[in-house]
N, C-alpha and C positions, 0 to 999 in steps of 0.2 A: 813540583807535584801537580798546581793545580792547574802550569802550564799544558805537562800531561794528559788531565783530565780532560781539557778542552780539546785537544788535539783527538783524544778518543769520542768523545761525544759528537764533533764535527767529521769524525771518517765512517761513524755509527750511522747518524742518523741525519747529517748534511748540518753546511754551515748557515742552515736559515730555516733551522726546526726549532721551536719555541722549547726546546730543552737546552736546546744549544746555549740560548741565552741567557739560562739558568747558570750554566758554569761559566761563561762569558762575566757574569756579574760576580762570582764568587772569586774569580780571577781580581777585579776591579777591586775587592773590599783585601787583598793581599797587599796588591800597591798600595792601596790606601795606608794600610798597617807599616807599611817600610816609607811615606813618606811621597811616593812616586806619584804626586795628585795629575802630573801631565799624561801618566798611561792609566790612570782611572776615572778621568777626562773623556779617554780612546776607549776605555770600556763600555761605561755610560753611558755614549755616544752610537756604539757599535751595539748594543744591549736592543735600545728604544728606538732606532731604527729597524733592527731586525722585526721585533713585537710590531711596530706598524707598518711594517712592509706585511707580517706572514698576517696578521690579525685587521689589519685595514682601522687607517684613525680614529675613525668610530667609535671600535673594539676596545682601542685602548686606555681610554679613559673606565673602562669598568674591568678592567682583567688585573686583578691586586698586585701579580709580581709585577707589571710595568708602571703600575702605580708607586709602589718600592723603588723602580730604577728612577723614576722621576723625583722623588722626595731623593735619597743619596745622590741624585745631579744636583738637586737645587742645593743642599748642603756643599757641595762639595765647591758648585759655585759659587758659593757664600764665602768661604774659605780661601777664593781669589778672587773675592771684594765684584765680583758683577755683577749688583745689585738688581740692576734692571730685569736681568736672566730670572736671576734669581726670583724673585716677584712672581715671573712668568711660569716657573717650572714650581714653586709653589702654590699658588692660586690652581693650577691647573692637577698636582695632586688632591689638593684640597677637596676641588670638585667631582673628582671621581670618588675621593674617600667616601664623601657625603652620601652619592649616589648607592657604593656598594657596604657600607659599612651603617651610615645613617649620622646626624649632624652630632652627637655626643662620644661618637667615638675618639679612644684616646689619640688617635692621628688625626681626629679635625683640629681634637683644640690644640695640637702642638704648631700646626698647621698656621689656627688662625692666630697663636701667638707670635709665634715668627712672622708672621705678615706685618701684625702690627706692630711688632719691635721694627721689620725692616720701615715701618712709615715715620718709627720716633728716632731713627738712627742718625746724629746729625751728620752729614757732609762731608766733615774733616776726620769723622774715624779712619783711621789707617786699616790698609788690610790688614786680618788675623784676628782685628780688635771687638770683631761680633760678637759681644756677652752675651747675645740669647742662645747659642747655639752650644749644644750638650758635647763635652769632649769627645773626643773623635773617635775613643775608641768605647761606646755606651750606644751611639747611635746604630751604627750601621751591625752590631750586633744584634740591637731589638727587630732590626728591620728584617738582618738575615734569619733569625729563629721565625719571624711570621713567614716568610722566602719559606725557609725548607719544609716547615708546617704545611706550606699553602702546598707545596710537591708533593707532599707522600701523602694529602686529601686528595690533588686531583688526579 
């Protein structure tokens, strides 16, 4: 089905129209839900590309759905242990939160908690073993209800 949608949304309105990447990410939080983190890897990836090819770098640190796709990368990369990334694709949500939302909103301080957990996390945790990180299917729920809020505002 939401292979579907995608396929209409990319004949509608082209494969690099920032609605596009709306279903493109709703495609991603499916796999997700069945497990497939390697093609919501390819979503995520295909998502925040698109937003900073159409929106220009800049742009995308203050435009909330790619703030959204960057927080569910950095989860998602948390969840195969690349720490490093991860770090990266957080601090970098982080900062747009701050800019478009203001420093108390409830996506800084989750934000700056998982940063700080990723600095107290020692070494030998195995992947999977992230205890700061909200089961899988709590997160990318909250994020899709701000997602489709943030569509039917703009």
């Amino acid at each position: 089905m939401y292979i579907r949608a995608l396929q209409g949304t990319e004949e509608a309105l082209g494969p690099k129209h920032i609605s596009t990447f709306n279903s493109v990410i709703d495609l991603g939080i499916v796999y997700k839900n069945q497990g497939k983190l390697d093609k919501v890897e390819a979503m995520c990836i295909r998502a925040l590309q698109g937003y900073e090819d159409a929106l220009g770098p800049q742009f995308v640190s203050s435009y909330l759905s790619a703030l959204n796709i960057i927080f569910i990368f950095g989860n998602l990369l948390s969840q195969t242990g690349r720490k490093d990334i991860v770090k990266e694709m957080y601090a970098r949500a982080l900062s747009g939160y701050k800019t478009v939302q203001g420093l108390s909103s409830k996506w800084c301080r989750q934000l700056e908690d998982r940063l700080q957990a990723l600095q107290s996390i020692s070494p030998e945790l195995e992947v999977g073993q992230d205890k700061f990180i909200e089961p899988v299917a709590q997160e990318p729920r909250g994020l899709k209800r701000k997602h489709s809020a943030n569509r039917e505002s703009g």
